[in-house]
C-alpha positions in Angstrom: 5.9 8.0 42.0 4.7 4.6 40.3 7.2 3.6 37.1 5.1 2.9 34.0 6.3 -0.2 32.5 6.0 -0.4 28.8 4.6 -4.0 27.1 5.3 -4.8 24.0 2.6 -4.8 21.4 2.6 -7.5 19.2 1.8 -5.9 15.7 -2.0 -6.3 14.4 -2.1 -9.1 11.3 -3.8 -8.1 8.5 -5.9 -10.2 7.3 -6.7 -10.6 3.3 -10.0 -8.9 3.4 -8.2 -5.7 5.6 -7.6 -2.2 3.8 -4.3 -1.7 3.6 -2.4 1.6 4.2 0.7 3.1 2.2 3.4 1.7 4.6 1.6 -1.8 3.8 1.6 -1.1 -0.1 4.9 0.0 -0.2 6.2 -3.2 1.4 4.3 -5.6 -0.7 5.9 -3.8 -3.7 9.3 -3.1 -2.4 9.3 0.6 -3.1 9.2 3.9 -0.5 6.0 5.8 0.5 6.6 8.3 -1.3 6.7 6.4 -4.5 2.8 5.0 -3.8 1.1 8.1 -2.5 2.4 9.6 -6.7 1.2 6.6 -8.0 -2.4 7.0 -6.5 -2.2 10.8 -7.5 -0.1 11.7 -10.4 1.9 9.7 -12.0 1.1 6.5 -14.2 0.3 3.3 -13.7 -2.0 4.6 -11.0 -2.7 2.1 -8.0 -6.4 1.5 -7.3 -7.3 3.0 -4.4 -10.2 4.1 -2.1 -9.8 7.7 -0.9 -11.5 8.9 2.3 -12.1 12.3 3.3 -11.5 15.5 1.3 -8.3 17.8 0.1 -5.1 16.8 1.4 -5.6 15.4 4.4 -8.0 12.5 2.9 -7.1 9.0 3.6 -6.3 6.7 1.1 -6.5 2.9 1.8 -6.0 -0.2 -0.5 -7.8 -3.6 -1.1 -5.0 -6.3 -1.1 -6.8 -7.8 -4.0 -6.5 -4.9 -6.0 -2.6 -4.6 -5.5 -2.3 -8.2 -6.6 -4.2 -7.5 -10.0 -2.1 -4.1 -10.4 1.5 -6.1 -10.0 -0.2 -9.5 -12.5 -1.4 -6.2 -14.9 1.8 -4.0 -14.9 4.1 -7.3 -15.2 6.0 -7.0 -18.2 7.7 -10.0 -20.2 10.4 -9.5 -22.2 10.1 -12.2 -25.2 13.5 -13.4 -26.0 14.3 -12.9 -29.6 15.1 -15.3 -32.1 
C-alpha cells in the first residue's frame, strides 16, 4: 500500500481587491467570528457586507475597502477637556 505524503500548502494571499470572509474580518479587527457575523445581521454599527445566497446558509463576503472606511467611520476620539 503506497503512503500518501502530505505537502504543506502555503496559505493563498489576499490581495486588496479579494472578498474577504469572516475569519479574515475578524482578524483585521481583532475580535471573534462570532462578533462579525451579529454585526452584519443584528446588532449596530453594522459592517458592510455582500450577502450571497438565501436564508441561513447564504454567504456573506466583505470588500477590504469597505472594512477600512467602517474602522476610520466608527473611530471615536475622546477630546480631552480643559
Amino acid at each position: 500500500m503506497q503512503k500518501l505524503e502530505l505537502i504543506p500548502q502555503k496559505p493563498i494571499e489576499k490581495g486588496p481587491d479579494d472578498l474577504l470572509n469572516y475569519q479574515d474580518v475578524a482578524r483585521m479587527l481583532s475580535v471573534n467570528v462570532a462578533w462579525v457575523k451579529n454585526h452584519c445581521t443584528r446588532i449596530e454599527p453594522f459592517l458592510p457586507h455582500a450577502k450571497l445566497g438565501e436564508g441561513k446558509n447564504a454567504k456573506r463576503r466583505f470588500k477590504r475597502e469597505d472594512i477600512l472606511r467602517f474602522i476610520e467611520e466608527n473611530m471615536v476620539i475622546r477630546l480631552k477637556q480643559a
